[in-house]
C-alpha positions in Angstrom: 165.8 134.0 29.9 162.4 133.6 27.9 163.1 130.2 26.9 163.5 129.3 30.9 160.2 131.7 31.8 158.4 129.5 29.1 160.1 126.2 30.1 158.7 126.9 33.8 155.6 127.4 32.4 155.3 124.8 31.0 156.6 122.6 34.0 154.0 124.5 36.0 151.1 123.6 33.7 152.1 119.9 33.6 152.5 119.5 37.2 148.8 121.5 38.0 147.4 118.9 35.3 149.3 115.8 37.3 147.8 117.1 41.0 144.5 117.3 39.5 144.7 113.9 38.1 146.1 112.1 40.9 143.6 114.2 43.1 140.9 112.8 40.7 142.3 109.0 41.0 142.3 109.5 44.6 138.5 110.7 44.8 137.6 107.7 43.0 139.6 105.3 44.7 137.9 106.7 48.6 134.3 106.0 46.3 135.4 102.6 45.0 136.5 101.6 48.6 132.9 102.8 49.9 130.8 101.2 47.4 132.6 98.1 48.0 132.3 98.4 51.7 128.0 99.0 50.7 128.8 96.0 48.4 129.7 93.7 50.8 127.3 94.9 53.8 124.1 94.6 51.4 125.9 91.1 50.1 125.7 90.2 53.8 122.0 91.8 53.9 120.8 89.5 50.9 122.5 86.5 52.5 120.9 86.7 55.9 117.8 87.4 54.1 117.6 84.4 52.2 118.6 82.3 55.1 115.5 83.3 56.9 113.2 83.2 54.3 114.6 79.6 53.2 114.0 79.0 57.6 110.7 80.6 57.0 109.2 78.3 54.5 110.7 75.3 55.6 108.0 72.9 56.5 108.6 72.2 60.0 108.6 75.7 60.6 105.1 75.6 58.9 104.0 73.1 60.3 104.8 74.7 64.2 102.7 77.8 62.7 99.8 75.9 61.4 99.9 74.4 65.1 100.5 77.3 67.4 97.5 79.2 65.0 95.3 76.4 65.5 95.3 75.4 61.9 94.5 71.8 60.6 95.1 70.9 56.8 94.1 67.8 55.0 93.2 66.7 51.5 89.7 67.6 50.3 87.3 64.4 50.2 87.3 63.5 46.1 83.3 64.7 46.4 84.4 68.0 46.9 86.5 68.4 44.1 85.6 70.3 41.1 87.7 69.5 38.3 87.5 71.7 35.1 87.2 71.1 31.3 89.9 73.2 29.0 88.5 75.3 26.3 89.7 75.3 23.1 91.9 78.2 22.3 89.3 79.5 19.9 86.2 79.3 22.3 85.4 82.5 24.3 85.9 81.8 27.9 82.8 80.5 29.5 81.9 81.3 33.0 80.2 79.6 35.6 76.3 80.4 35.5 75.6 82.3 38.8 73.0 80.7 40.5 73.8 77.2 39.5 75.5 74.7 41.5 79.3 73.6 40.4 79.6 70.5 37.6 81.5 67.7 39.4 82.4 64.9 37.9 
């Protein structure tokens, strides 16, 4: 009679610890299932996004902005371009003199 009372305890204790791990693997399969459900629905999110940000810069799109805003673009004249000399990596940075006009060359 003690041997059984201890065998059904026993039997008890394992079956309490096998509910509470396939409670446990159950809990995390519902979250797996939801973050992959977020997972796909942000995937989608990211896609669309990209697709109208590649539609966005394309350049007849810019090109239909520049024109409905009333925008012309051309190249500047080669007078009004300033072109700049590199300093060394061991000179200090020079900076333009304030009231004097911009080198060209």
């Amino acid at each position: 009679m003690l041997w059984s009372i201890a065998l059904f305890g026993v039997a008890a204790a394992l079956a309490g610890i096998y509910l509470g791990l396939v409670n446990a693997c159950d809990h995390l399969g519902r979250q797996i299932k939801t973050l992959e459900a977020n997972r796909a629905e942000l995937r989608k999110q990211v896609v669309n996004e990209e697709r109208n940000w590649t539609m966005a810069r394309s350049i007849v799109n810019m090109e239909r902005l520049l024109v409905a805003h009333g925008i012309e673009m051309t190249f500047p004249q080669e007078r009004n371009i300033v072109r700049l000399v590199a300093t060394e990596p061991d000179e200090p940075a020079q900076y333009a003199l304030r009231g004097a006009p911009p080198a060209r060359d």
